[in-house]
C-alpha positions as CSV (number, residue, x, y, z in Angstrom):
1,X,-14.1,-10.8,1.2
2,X,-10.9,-9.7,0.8
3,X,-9.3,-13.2,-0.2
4,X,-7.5,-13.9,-3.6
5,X,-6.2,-17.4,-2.1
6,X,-8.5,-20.1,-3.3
7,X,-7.9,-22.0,-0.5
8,X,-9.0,-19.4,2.1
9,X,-11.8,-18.8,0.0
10,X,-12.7,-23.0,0.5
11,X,-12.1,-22.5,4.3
12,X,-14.4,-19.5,4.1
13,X,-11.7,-16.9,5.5
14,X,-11.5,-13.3,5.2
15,X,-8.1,-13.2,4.5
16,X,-5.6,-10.7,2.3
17,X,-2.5,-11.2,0.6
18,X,0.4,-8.9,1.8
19,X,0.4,-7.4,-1.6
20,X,-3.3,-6.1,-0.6
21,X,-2.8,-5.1,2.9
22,X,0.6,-3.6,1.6
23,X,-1.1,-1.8,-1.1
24,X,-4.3,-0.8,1.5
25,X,-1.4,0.8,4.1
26,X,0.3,2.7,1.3
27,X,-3.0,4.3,0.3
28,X,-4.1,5.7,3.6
29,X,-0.8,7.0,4.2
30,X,-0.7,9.0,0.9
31,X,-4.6,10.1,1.9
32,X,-3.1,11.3,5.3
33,X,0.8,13.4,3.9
34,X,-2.1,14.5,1.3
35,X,-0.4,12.8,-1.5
36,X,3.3,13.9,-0.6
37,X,6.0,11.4,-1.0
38,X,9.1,13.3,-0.3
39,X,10.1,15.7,2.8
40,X,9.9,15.2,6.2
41,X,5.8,15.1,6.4
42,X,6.2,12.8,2.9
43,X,5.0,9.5,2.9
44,X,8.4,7.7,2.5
45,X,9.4,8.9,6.0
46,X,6.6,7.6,7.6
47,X,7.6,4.3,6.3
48,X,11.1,4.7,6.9
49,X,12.2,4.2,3.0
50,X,13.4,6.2,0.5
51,X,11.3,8.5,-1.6
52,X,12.3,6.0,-4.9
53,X,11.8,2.7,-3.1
54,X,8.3,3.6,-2.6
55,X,7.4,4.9,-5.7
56,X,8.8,1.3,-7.2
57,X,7.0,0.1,-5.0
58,X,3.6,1.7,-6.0
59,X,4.2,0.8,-9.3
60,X,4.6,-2.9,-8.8
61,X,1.0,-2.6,-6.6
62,X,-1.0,-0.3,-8.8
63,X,-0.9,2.8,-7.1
64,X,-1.6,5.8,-8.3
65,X,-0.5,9.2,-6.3
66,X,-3.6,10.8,-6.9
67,X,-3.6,15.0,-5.5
């Protein structure tokens, strides 16, 4: 289960927060530019933000640009 929400977890739901599916996205999109975050095949531009906003971004979430 994917679930943090107690309440989904009563109702039995296989739910995620937006924090987790947000997290999940930026993962397979760094797996896919190969870790690159900058440039026109980086990571950012596939997600239409700047270079810095997603590296904030990975920080609030836990995510680690691994090569």
């Amino acid at each position: 289960m994917c679930s943090t929400c107690p309440a989904a977890l009563d109702a039995g739901l296989d739910l995620c927060t937006l924090e987790d599916v947000e997290r999940d996205h930026i993962r397979a999109l760094l797996r896919h530019t190969e870790a690159r975050l900058y440039g026109a095949k980086g990571a950012a531009r596939v997600l239409g933000m700047k270079p810095t906003t997603l590296q904030s971004r990975m920080k609030k979430l836990g995510v680690e640009r691994v090569e």
